[in-house]
N, CA, C and O of each residue as an XYZ file, in Angstrom:
300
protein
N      -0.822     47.162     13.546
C       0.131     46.252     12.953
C       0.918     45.574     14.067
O       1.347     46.273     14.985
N       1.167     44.091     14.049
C       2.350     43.529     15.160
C       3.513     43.954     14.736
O       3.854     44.213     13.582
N       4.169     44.021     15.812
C       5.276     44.326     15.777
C       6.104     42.884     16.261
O       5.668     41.836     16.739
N       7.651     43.378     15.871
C       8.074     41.976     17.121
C       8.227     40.521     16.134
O       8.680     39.506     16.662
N       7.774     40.514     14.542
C       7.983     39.039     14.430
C       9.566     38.663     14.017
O      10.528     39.429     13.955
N       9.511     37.342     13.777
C      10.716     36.825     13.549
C      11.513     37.460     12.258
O      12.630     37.821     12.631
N      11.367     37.632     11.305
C      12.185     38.648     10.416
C      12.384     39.848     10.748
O      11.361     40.473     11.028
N      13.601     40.537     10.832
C      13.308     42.040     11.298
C      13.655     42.620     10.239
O      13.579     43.843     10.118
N      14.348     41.356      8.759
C      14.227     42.503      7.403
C      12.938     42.400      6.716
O      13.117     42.826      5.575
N      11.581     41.993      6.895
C      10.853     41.637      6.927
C       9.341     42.199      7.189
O       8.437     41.415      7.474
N       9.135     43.525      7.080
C       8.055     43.819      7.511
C       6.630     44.196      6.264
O       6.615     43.889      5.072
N       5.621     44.892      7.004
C       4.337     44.724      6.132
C       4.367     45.391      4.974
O       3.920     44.970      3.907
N       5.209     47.071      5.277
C       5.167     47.476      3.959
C       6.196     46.892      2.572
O       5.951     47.165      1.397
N       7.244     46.134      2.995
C       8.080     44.813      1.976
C       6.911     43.938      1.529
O       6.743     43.693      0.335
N       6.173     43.506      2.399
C       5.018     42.016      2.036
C       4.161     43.127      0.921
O       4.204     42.594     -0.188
N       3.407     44.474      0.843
C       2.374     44.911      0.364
C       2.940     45.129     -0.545
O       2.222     45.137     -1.545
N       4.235     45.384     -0.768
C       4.928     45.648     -2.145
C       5.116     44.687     -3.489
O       5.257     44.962     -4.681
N       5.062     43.574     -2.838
C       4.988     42.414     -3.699
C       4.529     42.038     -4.624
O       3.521     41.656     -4.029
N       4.278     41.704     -5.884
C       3.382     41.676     -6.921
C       3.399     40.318     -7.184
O       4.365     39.707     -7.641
N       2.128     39.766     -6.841
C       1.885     38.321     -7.169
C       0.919     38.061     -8.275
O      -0.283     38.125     -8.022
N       1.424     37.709     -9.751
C       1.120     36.904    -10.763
C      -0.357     36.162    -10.559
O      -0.360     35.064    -10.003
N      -1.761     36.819    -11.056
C      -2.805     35.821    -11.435
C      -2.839     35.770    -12.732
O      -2.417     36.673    -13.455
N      -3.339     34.720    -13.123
C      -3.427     34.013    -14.187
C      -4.868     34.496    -14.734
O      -5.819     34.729    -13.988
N      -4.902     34.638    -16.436
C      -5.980     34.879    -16.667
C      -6.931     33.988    -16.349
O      -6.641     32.877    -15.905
N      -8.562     34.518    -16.609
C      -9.909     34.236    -16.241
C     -10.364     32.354    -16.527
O     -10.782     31.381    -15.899
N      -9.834     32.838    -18.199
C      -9.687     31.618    -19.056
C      -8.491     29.972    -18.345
O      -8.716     28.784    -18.576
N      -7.362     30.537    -17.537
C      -6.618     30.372    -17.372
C      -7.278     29.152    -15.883
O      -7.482     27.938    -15.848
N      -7.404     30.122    -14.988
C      -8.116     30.236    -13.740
C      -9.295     28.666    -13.975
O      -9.296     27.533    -13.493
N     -10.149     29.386    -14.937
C     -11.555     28.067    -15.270
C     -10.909     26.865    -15.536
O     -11.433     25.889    -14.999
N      -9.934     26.658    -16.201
C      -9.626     25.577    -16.946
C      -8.905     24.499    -15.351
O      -9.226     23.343    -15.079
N      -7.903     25.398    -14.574
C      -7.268     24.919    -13.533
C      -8.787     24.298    -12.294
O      -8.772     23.187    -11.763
N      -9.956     25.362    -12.090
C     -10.648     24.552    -11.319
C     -11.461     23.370    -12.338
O     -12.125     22.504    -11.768
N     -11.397     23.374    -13.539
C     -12.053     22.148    -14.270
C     -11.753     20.955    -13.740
O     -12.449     20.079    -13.227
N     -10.015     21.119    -14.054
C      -8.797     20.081    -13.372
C      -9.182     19.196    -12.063
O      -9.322     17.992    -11.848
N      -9.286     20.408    -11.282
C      -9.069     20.764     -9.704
C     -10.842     19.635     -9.295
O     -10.818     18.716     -8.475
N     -12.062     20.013    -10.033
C     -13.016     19.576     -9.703
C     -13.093     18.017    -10.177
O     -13.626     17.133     -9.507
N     -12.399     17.808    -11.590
C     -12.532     16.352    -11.759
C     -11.685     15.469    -11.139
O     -11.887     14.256    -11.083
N     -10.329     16.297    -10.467
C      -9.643     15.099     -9.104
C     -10.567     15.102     -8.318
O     -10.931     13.992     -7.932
N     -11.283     16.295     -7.793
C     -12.184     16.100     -6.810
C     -13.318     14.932     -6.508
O     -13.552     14.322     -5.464
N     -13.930     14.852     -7.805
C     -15.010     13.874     -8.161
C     -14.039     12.860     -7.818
O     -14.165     12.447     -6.665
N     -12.842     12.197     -8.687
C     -12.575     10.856     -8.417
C     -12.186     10.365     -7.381
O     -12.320      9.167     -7.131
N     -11.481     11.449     -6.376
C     -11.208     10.561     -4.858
C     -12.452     10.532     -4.135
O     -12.591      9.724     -3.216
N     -13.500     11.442     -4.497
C     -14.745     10.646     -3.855
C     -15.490      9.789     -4.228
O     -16.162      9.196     -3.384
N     -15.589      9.499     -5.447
C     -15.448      7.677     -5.864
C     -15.065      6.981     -5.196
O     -15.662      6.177     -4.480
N     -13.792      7.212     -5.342
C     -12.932      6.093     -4.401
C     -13.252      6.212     -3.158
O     -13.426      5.078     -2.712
N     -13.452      7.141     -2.225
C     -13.355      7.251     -1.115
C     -14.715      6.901     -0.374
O     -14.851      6.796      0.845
N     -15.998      6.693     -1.641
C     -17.318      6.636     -1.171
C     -17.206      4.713     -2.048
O     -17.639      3.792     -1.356
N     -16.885      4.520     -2.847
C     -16.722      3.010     -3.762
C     -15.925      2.063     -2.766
O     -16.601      1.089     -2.435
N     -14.799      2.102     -2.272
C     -13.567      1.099     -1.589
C     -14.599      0.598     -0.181
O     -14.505     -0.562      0.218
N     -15.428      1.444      0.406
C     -15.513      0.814      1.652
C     -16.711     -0.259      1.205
O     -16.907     -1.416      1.575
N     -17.634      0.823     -0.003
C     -18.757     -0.261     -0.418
C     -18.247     -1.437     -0.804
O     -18.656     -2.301     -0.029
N     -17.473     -1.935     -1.721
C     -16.616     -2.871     -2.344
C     -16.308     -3.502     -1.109
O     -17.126     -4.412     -0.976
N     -15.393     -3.462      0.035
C     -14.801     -4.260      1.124
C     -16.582     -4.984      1.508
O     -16.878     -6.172      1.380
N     -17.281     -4.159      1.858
C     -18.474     -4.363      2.391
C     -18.591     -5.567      1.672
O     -18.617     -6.636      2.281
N     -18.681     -5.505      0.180
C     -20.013     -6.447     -0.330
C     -18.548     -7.938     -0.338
O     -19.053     -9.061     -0.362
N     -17.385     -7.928     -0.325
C     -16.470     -8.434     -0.694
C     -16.487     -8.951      1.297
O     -15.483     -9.661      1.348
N     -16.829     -8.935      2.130
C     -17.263     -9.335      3.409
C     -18.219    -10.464      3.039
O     -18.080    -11.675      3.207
N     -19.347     -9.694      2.427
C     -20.922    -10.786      2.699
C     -20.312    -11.870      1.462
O     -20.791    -12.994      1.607
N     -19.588    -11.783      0.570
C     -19.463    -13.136     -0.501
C     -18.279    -13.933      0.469
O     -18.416    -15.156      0.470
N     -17.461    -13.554      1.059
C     -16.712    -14.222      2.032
C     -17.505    -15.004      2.894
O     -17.247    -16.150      3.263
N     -18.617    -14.229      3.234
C     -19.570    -14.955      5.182
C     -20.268    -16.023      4.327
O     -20.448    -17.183      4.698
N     -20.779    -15.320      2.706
C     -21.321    -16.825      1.815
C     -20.506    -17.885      1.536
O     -21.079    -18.932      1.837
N     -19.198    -18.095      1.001
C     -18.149    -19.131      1.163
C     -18.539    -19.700      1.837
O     -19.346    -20.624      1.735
N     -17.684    -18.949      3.303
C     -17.565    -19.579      4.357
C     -18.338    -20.586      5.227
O     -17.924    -21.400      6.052
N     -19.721    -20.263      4.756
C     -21.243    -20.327      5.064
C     -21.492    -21.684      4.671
O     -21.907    -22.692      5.244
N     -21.107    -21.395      3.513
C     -21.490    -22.930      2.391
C     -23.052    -22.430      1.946
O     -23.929    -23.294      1.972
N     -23.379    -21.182      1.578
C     -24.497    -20.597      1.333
C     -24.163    -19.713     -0.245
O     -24.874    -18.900     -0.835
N     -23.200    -20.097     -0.495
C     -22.604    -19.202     -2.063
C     -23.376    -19.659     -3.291
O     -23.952    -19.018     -4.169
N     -23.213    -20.967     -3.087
C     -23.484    -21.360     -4.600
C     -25.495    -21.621     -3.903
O     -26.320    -21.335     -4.771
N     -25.925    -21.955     -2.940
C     -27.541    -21.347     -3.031
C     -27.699    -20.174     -3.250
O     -28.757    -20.054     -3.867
N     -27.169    -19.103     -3.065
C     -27.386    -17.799     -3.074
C     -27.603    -17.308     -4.605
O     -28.590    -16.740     -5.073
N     -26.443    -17.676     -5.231
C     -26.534    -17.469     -6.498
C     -27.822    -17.764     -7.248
O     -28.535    -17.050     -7.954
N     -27.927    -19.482     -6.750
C     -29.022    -20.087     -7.434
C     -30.187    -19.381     -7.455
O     -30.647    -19.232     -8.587
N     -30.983    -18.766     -6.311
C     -32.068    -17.974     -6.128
C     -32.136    -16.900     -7.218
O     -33.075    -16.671     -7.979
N     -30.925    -16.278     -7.136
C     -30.951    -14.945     -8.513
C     -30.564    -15.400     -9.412
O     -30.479    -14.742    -10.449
């Protein structure tokens, strides 16, 4: 065990004594349900925004181009 840290009212057998609250099983599933569908949407976003800038580049270089309205025409 270290000795020596910054609390000196503070030690391991106070921390092991502690009783920390889990949540039931049912409880638990429902929170990573949550937890996984934020997950999914910032990687949407985070995999969607750069594609989007991308394609929102090449209709700009078409403007700019004076190649927009042929471009279209072809498709």
């Amino acid at each position: 065990m270290v000795s020596g840290g910054a609390q000196k009212n503070l030690n391991a057998q106070i921390i092991s004594n502690f009783k920390i609250p889990i949540p039931p099983l049912e409880e638990q599933e429902r929170i990573v349900g949550i937890l996984d569908k934020f997950d999914e949407l910032v990687s949407d976003i985070s995999l969607g925004i750069p594609a989007e800038i991308q394609m929102r580049k090449k209709q700009y270089l078409l403007i700019k181009t004076g190649f927009y309205e042929f471009y279209f025409f072809i498709i």
